[in-house]
N, C-alpha and C positions, 0 to 999 in steps of 0.2 A: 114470545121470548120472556116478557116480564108479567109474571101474575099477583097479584094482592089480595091475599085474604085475610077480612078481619082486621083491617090494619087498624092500632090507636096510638097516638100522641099528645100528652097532653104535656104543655108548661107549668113550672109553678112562678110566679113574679108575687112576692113577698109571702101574705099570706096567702095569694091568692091562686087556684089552680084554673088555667086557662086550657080547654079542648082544641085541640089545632084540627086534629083525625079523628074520625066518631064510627068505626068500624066500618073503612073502608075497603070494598071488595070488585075488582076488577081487574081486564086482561086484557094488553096489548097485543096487536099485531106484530107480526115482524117486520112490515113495511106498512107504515102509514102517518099520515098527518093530522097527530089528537091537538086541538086546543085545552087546557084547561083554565075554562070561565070561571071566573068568578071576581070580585074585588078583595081589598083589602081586609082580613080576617076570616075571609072566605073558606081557606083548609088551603089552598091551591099550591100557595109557594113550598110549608111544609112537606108537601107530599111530593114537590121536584126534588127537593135537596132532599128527601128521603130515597127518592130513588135515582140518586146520584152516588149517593153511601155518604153523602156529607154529613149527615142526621140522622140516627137510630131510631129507629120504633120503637113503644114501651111493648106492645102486645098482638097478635098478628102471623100471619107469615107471608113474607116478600121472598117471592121463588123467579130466579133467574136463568131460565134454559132447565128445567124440572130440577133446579138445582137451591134446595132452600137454605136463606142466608141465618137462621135463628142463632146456627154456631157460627158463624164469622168471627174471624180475630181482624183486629183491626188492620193487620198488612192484608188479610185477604178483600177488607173494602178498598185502602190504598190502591190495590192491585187491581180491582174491580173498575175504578172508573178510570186507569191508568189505560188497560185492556180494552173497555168494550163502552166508553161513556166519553161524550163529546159536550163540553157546555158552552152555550153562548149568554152571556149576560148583559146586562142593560147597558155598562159601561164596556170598554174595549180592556182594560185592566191590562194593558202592554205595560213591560216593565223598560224605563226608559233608555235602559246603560246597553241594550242587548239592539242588535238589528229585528230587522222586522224578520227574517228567515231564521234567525235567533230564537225569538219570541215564539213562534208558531211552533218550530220545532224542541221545543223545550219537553216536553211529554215523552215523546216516543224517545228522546236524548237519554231515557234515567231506563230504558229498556235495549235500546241498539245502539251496539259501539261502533258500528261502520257509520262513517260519518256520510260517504257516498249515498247508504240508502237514509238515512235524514237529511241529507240534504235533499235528494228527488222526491222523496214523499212532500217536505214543505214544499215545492215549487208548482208540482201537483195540483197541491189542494191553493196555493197563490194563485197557479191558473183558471182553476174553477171559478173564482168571487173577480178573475180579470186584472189581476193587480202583482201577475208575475215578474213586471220589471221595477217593481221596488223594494225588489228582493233584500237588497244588502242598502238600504236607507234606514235612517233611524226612526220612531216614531213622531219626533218632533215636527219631522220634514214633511208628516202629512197630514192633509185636512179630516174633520173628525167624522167626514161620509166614509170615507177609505181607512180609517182606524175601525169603523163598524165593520167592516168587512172582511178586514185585517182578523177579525174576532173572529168571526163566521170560518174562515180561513183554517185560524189554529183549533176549530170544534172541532172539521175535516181530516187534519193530520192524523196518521195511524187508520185510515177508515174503521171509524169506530161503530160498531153495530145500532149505537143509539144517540140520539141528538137532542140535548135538553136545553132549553129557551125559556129564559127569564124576562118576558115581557121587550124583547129586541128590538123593538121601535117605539119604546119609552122615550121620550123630548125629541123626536123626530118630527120635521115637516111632512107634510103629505106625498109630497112626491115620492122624498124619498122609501121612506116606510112603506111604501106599496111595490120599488124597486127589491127592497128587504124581505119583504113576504113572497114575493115569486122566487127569489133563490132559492131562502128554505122552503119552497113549496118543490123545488126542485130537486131538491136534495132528500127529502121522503118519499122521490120515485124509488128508492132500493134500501132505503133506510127506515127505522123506527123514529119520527122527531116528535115532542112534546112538547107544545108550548105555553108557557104560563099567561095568560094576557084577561085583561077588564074591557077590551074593543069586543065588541058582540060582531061588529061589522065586518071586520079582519077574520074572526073565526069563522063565520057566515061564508066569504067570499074564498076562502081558501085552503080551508082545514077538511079531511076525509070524515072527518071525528068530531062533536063536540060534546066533550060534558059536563055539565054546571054545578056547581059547589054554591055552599052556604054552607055555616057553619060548621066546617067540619064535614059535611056530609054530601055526598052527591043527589043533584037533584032532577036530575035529567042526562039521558047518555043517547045520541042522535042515531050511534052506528054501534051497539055494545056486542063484545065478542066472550065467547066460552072459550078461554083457552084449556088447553091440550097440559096438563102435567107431568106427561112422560119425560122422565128424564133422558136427556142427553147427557154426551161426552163434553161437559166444559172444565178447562181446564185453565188455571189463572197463570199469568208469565208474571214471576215475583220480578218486582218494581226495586231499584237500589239505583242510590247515585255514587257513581264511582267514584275515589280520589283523585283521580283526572279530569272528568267532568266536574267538581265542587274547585277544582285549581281554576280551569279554563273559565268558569263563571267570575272565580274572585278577582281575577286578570282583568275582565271585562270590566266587571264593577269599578275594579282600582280606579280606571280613568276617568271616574266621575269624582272621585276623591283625590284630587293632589295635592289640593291644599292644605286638607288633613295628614297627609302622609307628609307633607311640606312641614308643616306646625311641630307633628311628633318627631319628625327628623332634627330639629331645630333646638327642642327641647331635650334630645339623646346628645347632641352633640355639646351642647352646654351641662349636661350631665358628665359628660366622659372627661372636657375637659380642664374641668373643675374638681372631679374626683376624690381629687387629696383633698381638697376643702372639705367638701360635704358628703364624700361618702356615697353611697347606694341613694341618698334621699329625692336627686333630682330624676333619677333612673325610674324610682317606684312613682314617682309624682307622673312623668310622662304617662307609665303606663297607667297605671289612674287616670289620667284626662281619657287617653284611649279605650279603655272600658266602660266610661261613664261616656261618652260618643257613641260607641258602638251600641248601647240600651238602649241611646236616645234615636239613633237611625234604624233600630229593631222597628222602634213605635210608628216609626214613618213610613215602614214596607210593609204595614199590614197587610196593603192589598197583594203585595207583588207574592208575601209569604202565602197568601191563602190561593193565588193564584196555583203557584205551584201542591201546594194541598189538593186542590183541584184536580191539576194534574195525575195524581195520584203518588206523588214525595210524599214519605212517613217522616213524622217527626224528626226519626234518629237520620233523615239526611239531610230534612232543615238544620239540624244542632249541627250537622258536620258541615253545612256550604257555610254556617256562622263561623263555626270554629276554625275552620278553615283562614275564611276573612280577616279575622283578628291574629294568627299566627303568621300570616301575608304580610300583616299591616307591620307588625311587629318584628318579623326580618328586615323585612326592606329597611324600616325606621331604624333598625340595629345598625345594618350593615352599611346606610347611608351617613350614618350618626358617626361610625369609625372611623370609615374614609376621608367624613367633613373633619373631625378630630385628630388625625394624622398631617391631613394638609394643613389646619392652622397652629399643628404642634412645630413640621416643617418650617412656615414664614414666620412662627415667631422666635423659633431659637435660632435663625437667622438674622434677627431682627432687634431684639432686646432678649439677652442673655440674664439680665440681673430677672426680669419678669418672671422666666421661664423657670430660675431658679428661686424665687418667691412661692409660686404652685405647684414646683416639678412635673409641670407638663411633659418635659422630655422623657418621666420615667412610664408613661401608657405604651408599653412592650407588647407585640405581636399575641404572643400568648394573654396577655389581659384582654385585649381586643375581642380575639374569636371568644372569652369568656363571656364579657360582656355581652355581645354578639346571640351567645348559646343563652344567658342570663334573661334578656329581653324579648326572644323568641319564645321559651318556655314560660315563664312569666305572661306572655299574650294569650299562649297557649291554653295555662290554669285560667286567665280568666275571659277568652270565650268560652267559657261555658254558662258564665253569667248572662248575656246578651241571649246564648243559645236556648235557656231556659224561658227564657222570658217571648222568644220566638216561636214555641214550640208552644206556648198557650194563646195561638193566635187562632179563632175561630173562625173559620171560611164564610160560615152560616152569618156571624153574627156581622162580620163587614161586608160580605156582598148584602147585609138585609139595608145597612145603612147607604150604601152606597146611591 
């Protein structure tokens, strides 16, 4: 399925040009179990997340089903791991606000609207890793052996042709790590999996495949194959996240924020009804706190943003489940901010008459309201896209390297 010719990569970090891939040439089976040995600097991880479509190659050809990627645009890599690529990484990278049948089936969600077949596809592959009845549990609620596997779980959804393994029993115990290597060793009975690992023993005792990297370069191939060129029929299913699905996500998220929605409701409503005082000032202040929030918890979902990258979400539907978010944030705050400012317009001009007529609270009329209302949502609106920008320069690569 996956062939490499000639493949190079190299970094620059400052002045300095670092070789990742040194003309690397090879071809995988359609079913089997590669280790790729090596350690740290080795060439190994670049050449995962190269053949994940995380990471382009400077020079090369990486042919998928006699299908060469040199012209790809970026929705056809999007599309690429969305389709036909399963990653399992050293952490579990669950995003916390989502269930666990949530989380798994996130992928194949930004390709199938029948919710019926995503939901049996996740329960499926829950059943495979044994952890089908913690279907609708949060992550919280589970210990971090069953978050492993929870991972392993969401590579399986969509049965994807290939399974890439980023060192999966990194800070693991022995036991368990060897429970971990028979899964995936199970799961290359009809699939392609490639795993990245520095255990020589683990490859030794479980891989169909081993071959060794330094520097960029392969140094040993146990089981090497000539693959076959001939092109197939492959055909990519474009990957989009719906305006329904980026709703049904920000719903979700909402609930991990009330107290933000709490605060900006709090601050619309002291906006509204103060109005005559001050004018638009407390209105554009709220949404300013809200925009400069929304950066700062961009910066904090790097992993969940690269996760869905991963998946295979193009930028323009990270900026849309953003913009989304902040225009959510920004009715609700609207709408909650008018209703609070009607009811304290209510008990006060029932209450102190001279007050009411010091601020003219009583003169905030239905029509100002849905203005306001309209004011505060569009307003959130122009600026998610601040947040959104700053989301969409989150690199997959460079936080799962950290991680």
């Amino acid at each position: 399925m996956l062939h490499l010719r000639n493949i190079k990569k190299n970094y620059t970090q400052g002045a300095n040009k670092k070789t990742a891939l040194n003309g690397i040439t090879m071809s995988f089976r359609d079913q089997e179990f590669v280790t790729l040995l090596g350690t740290a600097g080795s060439g190994v991880t670049p050449l995962l997340n190269m053949l994940g479509g995380l990471d382009p190659y400077d020079s090369g050809e990486f042919i998928i089903n006699g299908c060469s990627t040199s012209t790809f645009s970026q929705w056809q890599w999007d599309a690429y791991r969305n389709n036909s690529v399963g990653f399992i990484f050293r952490s579990h990278h669950l995003i916390e606000h989502l269930t666990i049948l949530d989380n798994i089936t996130l992928g194949i969600a930004l390709t199938e609207g029948d919710r019926k077949i995503v939901k049996g596809q996740g329960l499926i592959a829950l059943e495979k890793v044994g952890l089908k009845q913690v279907a609708n549990q949060m992550p919280k609620e589970l210990t971090e052996a069953q978050l492993r596997r929870i991972g392993i779980a969401r590579a399986l959804v969509g049965d994807p042709a290939v399974i890439l393994a980023n060192e999966p029993t990194a800070t693991m115990e022995e036991k368990e790590s060897h429970d971990i290597m028979k899964l995936i060793k199970e799961i290359a009975e009809d699939k392609l999996v490639i795993m990245v690992t520095a255990n020589e023993g683990y490859a030794n005792s479980y891989a169909d495949r081993i071959v060794a990297f330094d520097n960029g370069e392969i140094i040993g191939d146990t089981n090497p194959y000539v693959g076959n060129d001939k092109r197939d029929d492959y055909e990519l299913q474009h990957v989009t996240l719906s305006h329904t699905a980026a709703i049904k996500l920000t719903l979700k998220y909402m609930r991990t924020k009330k107290w933000h929605l709490g605060l900006i409701t709090l601050l619309f409503t002291l906006a509204m009804v103060t109005l005559p005082l001050f004018g638009i000032v407390l209105p554009v202040v709220a949404l300013t706190i809200m925009i400069i929030h929304s950066i700062s918890d961009v910066k904090c979902r790097e992993s969940e943003i690269s996760m869905m990258r991963s998946l295979g979400a193009r930028n323009i539907d990270i900026a849309r489940l953003i913009i989304t978010q902040n225009v959510t944030m920004g009715f609700l705050a609207s709408f909650l901010g008018m209703g609070a400012t009607y009811g304290i317009t209510l008990w006060i001009n029932r209450r102190a008459d001279t007050i009411a007529a010091i601020i003219h609270i009583g003169e905030l009329t239905f029509l100002q309201g849905l203005a306001l209302l309209f004011f505060g949502t569009t307003v959130a609106a122009i600026g998610g896209f601040i947040p959104a920008y700053f989301a969409t320069k989150i690199n997959p690569v460079v936080t799962f390297k950290e991680e």
